[in-house]
C-alpha positions in Angstrom: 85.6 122.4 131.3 89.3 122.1 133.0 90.2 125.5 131.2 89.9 128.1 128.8 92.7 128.0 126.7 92.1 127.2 123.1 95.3 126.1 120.9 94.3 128.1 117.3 97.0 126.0 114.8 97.9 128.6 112.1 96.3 131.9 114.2 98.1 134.3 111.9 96.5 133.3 108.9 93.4 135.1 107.5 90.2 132.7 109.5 92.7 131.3 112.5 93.0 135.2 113.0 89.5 136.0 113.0 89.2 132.9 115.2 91.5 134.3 117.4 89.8 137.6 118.3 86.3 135.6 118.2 87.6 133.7 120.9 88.7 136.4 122.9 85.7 138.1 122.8 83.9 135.1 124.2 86.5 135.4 126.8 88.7 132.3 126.4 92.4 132.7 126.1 93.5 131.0 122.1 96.9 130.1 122.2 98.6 130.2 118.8 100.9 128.1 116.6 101.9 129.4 113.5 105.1 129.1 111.0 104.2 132.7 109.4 104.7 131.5 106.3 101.7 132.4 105.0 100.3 134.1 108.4 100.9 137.9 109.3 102.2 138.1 113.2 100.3 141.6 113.3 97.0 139.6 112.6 97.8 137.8 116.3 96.7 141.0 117.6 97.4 140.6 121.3 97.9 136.7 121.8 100.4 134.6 123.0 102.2 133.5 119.4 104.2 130.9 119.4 106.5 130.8 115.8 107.3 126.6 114.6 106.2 123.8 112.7 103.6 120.9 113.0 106.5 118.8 111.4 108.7 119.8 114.5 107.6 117.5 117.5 109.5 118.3 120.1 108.6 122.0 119.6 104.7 121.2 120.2 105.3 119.5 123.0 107.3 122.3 124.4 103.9 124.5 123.8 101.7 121.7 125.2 103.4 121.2 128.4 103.1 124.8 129.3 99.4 124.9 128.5 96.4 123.2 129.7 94.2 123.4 126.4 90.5 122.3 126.3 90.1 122.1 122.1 92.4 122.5 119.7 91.4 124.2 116.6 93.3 123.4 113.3 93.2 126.3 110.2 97.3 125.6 109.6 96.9 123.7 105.8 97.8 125.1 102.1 94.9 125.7 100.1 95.6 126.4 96.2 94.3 124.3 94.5 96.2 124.6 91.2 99.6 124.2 92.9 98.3 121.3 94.6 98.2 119.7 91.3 101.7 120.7 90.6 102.8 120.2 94.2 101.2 117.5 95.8 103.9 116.4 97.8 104.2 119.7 99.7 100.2 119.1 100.4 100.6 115.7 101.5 103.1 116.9 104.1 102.0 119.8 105.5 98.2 118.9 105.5 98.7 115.2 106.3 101.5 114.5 107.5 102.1 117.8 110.1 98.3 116.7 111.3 99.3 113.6 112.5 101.9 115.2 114.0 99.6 117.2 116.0 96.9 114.7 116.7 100.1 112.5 118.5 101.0 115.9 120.6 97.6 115.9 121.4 97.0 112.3 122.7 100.7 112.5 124.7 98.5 115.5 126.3 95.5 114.1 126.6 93.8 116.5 124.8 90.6 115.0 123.1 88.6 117.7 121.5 89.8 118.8 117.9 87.9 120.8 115.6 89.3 121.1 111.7 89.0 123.3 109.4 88.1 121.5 106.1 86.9 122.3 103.0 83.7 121.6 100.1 86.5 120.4 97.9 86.4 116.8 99.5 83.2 116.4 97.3 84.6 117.0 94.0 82.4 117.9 90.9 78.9 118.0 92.7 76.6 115.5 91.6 73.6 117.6 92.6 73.5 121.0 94.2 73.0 122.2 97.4 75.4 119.6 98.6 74.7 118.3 101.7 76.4 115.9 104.0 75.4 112.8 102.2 77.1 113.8 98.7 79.6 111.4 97.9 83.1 112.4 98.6 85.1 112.3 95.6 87.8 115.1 95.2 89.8 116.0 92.4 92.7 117.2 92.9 95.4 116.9 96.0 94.4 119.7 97.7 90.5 118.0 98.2 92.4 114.6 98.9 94.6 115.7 101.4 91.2 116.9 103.8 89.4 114.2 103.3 92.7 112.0 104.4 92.3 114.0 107.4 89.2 113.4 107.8 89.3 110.0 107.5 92.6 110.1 110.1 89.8 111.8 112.7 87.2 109.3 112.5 89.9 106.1 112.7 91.3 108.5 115.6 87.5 109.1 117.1 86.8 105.4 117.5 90.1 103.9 118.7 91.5 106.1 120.8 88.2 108.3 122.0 89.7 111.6 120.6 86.3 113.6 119.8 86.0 116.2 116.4 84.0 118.2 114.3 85.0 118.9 110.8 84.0 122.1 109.1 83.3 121.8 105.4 83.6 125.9 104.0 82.1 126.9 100.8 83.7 130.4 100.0 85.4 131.8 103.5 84.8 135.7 102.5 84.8 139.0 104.5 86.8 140.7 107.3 86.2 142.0 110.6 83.7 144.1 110.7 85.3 146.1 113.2 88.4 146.7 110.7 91.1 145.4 112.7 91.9 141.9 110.7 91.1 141.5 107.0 92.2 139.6 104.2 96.1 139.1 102.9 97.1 136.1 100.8 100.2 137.0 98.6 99.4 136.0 96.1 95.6 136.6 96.7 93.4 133.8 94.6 90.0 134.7 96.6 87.4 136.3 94.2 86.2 139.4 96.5 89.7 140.8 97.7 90.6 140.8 93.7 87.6 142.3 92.8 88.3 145.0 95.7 91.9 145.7 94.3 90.7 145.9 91.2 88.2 148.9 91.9 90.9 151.0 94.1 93.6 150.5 91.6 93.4 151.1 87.8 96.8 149.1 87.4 95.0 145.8 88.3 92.3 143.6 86.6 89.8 140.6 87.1 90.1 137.8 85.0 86.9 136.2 84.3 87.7 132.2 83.9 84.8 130.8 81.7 81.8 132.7 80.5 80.5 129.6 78.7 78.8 127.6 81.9 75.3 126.5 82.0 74.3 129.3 84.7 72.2 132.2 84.0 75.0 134.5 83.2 77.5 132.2 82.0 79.9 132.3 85.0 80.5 130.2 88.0 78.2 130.4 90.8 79.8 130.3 94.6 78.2 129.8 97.8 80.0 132.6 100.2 80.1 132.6 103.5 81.3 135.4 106.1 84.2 134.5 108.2 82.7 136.0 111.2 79.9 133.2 110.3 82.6 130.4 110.0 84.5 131.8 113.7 80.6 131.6 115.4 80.1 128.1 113.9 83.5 126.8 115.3 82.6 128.1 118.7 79.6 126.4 118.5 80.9 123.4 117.7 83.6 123.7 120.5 80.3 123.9 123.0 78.8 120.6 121.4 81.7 118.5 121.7 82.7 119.5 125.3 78.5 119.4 126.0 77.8 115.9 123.7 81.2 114.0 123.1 80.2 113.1 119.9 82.1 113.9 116.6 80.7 115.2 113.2 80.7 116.8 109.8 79.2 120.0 109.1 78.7 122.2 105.9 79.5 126.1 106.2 77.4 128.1 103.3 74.7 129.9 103.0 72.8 127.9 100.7 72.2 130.9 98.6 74.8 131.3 95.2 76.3 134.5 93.7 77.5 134.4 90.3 81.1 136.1 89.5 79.8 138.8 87.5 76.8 139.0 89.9 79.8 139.7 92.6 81.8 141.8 90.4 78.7 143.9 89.5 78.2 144.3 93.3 81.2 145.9 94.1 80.8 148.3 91.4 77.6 149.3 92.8 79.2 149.8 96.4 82.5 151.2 95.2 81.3 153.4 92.4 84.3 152.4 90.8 85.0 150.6 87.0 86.5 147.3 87.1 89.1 146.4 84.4 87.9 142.7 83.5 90.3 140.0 81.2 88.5 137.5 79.7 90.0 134.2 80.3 89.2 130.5 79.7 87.9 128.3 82.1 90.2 126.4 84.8 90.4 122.6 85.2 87.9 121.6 87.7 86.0 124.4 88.5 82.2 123.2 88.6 79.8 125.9 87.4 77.6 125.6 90.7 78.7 124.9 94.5 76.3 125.6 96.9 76.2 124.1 100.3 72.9 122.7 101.7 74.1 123.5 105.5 71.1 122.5 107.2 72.7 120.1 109.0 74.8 123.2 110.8 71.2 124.6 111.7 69.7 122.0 113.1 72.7 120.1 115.3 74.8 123.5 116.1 71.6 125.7 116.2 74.4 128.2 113.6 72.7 131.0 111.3 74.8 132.7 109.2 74.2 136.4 110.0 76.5 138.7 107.6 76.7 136.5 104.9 74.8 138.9 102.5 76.9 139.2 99.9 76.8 143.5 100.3 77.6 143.2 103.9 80.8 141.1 103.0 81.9 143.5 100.3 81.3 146.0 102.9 83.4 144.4 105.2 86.3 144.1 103.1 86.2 147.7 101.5 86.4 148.6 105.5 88.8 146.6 106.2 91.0 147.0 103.2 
């Protein structure tokens, strides 16, 4: 390994930023890239941050020639899914268009390992749950399409040109940093925990239940979550087996274990002591009732075991870090 600088694409944001210090702790040096338009600078902590676009060339080539980097590790993509379906061109852009970008940085570079941060929503409405590897990948909406472009991009990329990758496939990224010092901070927030959360320390706000009418034991939608301390140890992991193996792959990040909404909602409760002002709304367009990720794959190639994934120890996480 020539050197231990990692590039982190979109280090401000709320995983690139836990990446970030997860790296640092390992003792490598992450290097980031990151726009802020959705990323805090504060969550950089004490890296080098370097403010621009993927869609600007000549600016990450400016960051590449003053860097030897061994990986780079890509979290910089827009993720709601409903304003993918009103946007898609903005999705298209950023999360195609601005990776190919950086995949051409990269090769000027000669920089061959890439690890990307992708998502369960390549696979669509699950045609049988866990999903694993194998499950046909069929999304439905933009935001799903544009990561599976991507991923197709990386395995054209993997086999012409010898660029190596591993794509991460989250369920539900949940949590903070245990410690306290990053947490959680999309404006506006659409993850289900830091709602909940704000919710139970302030009267003024409400949870809005979408759907009570799916076939799950409760009527609500069962999610797989997964701690994003667990996702930063998986994509170190994964930075080991590429530089050890030169091989690329798709991995599933879950627990394999489900947690209703008002199984999660009841859960803060019970840690908070607090009441929760629910809305009852309708369901959303596309939501499946059941996504849990059969991540054995993960296990048995990156030898990675999600560790504070129980759903109290993320709740606890947050509160602390909130």
């Amino acid at each position: 390994m020539p050197t231990k600088k990692i590039l982190v694409v979109g280090g401000a944001g709320y995983i690139g930023s836990h990446m970030v210090l997860y790296l640092q702790q390992k003792g490598f040096t992450p290097i980031v890239i990151d726009n802020l338009i959705t990323g805090h600078r504060d969550a950089v902590l004490n890296a080098e941050l370097n403010i621009g676009d993927l869609a600007d060339t000549s600016f990450l080539e400016k960051v590449f020639s003053r860097h030897q980097f061994a990986a780079v590790m890509h979290f910089a993509s827009f993720i709601q899914v409903g304003e993918s379906v009103f946007d898609p061109g903005k999705y298209y852009f950023n999360n195609v268009s601005n990776t190919l970008n950086l995949l051409k940085v990269m090769r000027k570079f000669s920089v061959d390992y890439f690890i990307f941060s992708s998502t369960a929503a390549v696979y669509g409405e699950p045609q049988y749950t866990p999903i694993d590897e194998k499950h046909p990948v069929l999304p439905v909406n933009p935001y799903g399409h544009s990561k599976k472009m991507v991923e197709q991009i990386l395995e054209d990329f993997s086999h012409a040109y010898g660029m190596h990758f591993i794509s991460l496939r989250y369920f539900n990224a949940a949590g903070a940093d245990p410690s306290g010092k990053l947490r959680e901070r999309h404006e506006p927030e659409t993850h289900l925990i830091p709602i909940i959360m704000r919710a139970a320390k302030n009267p003024q706000y409400s949870v809005t239940v979408n759907g009570r009418d799916y076939p799950t034991h409760d009527g609500t939608c069962i999610r797989d979550f997964i701690h994003v301390n667990d996702l930063c140890e998986a994509h170190y992991l994964s930075l080991e087996k590429l530089w050890n193996e030169n091989k690329s792959a798709i991995y599933n990040l879950g627990t394999g274990q489900g947690h209703s909404v008002q199984e999660v909602i009841d859960a803060v409760k019970q840690i908070t002591k607090k009441e929760i002002r629910i809305v009852e709304g309708v369901r959303r367009a596309g939501d499946p009732a059941v996504l849990i990720a059969d991540a054995k794959l993960a296990e048995k190639e990156l030898g990675w075991v999600p560790k504070r994934s129980e759903l109290e120890k993320i709740i606890e996480d947050v509160s602390f870090g909130n």
